[in-house]
C-alpha positions as CSV (number, residue, x, y, z in Angstrom):
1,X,0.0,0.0,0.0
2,X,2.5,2.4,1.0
3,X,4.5,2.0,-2.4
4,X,1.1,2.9,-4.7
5,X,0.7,5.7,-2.3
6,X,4.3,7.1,-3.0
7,X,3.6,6.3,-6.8
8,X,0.7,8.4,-6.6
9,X,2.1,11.0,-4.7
10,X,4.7,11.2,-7.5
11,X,3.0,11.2,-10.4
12,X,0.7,13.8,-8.9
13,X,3.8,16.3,-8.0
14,X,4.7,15.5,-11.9
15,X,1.5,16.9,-12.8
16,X,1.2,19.9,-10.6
17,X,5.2,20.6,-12.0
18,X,3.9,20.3,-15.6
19,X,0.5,22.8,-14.9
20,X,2.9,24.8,-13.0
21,X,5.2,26.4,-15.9
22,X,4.5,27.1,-19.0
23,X,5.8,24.6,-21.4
24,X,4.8,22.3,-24.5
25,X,3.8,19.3,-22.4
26,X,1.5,21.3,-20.5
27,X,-1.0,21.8,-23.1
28,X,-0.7,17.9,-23.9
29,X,-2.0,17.8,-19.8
30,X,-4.2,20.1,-19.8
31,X,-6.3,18.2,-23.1
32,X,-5.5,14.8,-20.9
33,X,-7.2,16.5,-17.6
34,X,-10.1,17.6,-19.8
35,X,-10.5,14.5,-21.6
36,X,-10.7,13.1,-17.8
37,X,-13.5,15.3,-16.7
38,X,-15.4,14.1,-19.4
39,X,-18.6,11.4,-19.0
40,X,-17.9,9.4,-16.3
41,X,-14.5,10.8,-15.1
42,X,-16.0,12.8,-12.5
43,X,-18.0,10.4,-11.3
44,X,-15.2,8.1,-11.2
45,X,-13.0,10.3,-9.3
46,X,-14.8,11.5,-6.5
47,X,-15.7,7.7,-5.9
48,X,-11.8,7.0,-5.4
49,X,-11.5,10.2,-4.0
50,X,-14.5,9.4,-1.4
51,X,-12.9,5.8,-0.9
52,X,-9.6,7.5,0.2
53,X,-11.0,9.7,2.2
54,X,-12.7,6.8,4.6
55,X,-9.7,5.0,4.6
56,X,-8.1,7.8,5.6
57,X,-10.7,8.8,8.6
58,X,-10.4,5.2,9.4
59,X,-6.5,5.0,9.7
60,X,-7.0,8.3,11.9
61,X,-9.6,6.8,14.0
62,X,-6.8,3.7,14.5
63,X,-4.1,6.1,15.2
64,X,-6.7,7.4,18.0
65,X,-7.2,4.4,19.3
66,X,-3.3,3.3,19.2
67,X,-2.7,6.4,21.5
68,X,-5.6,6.2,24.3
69,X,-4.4,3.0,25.0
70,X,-1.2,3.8,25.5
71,X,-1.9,6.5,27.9
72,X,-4.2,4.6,29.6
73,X,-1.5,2.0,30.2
74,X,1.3,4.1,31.1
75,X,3.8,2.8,28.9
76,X,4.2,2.4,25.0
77,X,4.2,-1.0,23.6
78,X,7.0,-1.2,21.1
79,X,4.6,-3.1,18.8
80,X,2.1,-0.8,18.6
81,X,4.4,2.1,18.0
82,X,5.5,0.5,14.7
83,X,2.0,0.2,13.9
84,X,1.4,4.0,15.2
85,X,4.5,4.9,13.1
86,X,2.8,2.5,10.0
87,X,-0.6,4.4,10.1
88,X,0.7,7.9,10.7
89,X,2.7,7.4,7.7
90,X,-0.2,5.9,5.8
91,X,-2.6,8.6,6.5
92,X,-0.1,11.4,5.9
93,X,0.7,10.1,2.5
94,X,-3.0,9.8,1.5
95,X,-3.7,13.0,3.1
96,X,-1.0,14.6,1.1
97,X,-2.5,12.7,-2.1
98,X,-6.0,13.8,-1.5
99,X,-4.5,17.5,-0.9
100,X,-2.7,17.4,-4.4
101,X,-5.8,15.8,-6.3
102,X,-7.6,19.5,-4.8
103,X,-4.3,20.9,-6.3
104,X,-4.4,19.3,-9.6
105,X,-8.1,20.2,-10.2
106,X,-7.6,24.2,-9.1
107,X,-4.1,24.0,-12.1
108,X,-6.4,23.0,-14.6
109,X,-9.1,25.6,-13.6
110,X,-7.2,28.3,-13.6
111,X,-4.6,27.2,-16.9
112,X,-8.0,27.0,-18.9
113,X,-9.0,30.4,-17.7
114,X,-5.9,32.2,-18.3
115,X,-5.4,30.2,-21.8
116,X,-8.8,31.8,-22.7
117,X,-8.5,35.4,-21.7
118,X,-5.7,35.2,-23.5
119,X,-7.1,34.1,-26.2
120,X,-10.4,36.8,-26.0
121,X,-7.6,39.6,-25.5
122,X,-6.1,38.5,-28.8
123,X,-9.3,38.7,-30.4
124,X,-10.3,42.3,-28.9
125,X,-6.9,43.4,-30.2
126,X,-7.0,42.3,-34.0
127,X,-10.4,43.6,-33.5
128,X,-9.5,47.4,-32.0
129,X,-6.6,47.1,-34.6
130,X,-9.0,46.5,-37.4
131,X,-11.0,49.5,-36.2
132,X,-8.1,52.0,-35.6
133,X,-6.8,51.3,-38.9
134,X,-10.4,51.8,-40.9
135,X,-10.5,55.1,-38.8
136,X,-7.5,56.0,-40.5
137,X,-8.4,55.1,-43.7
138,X,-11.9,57.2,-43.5
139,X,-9.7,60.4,-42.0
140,X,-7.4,60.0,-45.1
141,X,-10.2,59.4,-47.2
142,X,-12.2,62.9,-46.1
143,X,-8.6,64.7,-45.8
144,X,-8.0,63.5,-49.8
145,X,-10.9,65.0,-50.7
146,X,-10.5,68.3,-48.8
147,X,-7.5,68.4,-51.1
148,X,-9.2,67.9,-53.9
């Protein structure tokens, strides 16, 4: 368990590396993230995402559990403090995974938001560029004919 939970945790700081600067492979993500929050993906997601979540609580609730009894008994049984030191570092790396999925989703929001103002600013230059220059061409126009 605690080797898919690193691999996760990995390939989910890869991600939030690749939304973070801008870079060829992070439009390739960013269609791969929107492919994934297509049909069933979200449904998909929050179910794992749920599923991990209870896990987690119920690793927590252990770790509670773990540590009344050893206060009740006054000393600190050296078998359940591997299994303390187990489920801390269980929960912490889900935690951590669950915290970067909430990171993951926020990148993508805001990379699609920024990638399409820029892209409306674009247009409402060409657009004011267009405008300024047929401005130009009418002043020119009437000044030709005051010439004339």
């Amino acid at each position: 368990m605690l080797q898919l939970l690193f691999a996760l945790l990995s390939i989910e700081l890869t991600v939030i590396l690749i939304l973070s600067f801008a870079n060829p492979i992070r439009k390739l993500m960013v269609k791969v993230l929107d492919l994934l929050k297509r049909g069933r993906g979200p449904l998909i997601t929050k179910t794992v995402a749920t599923t991990v979540f209870v896990v987690f609580g119920s690793i927590i609730f252990t770790i509670v559990k773990i540590h009344k009894r050893s206060m009740d008994s006054g000393s600190v049984n050296p078998t359940e403090e591997v299994l303390m030191a187990h489920h801390l570092l269980e929960a912490s790396l889900m935690g951590f995974s669950l915290f970067f999925g909430l990171i993951i989703d926020r990148q993508h929001y805001y990379v699609k938001e920024i990638t399409s103002l820029r892209k409306n600013m674009e247009k409402v230059k060409k657009v004011s560029h267009n405008h300024e220059s047929s401005k130009r061409r009418e002043i020119e126009e009437t000044e030709m004919k005051k010439i004339n």
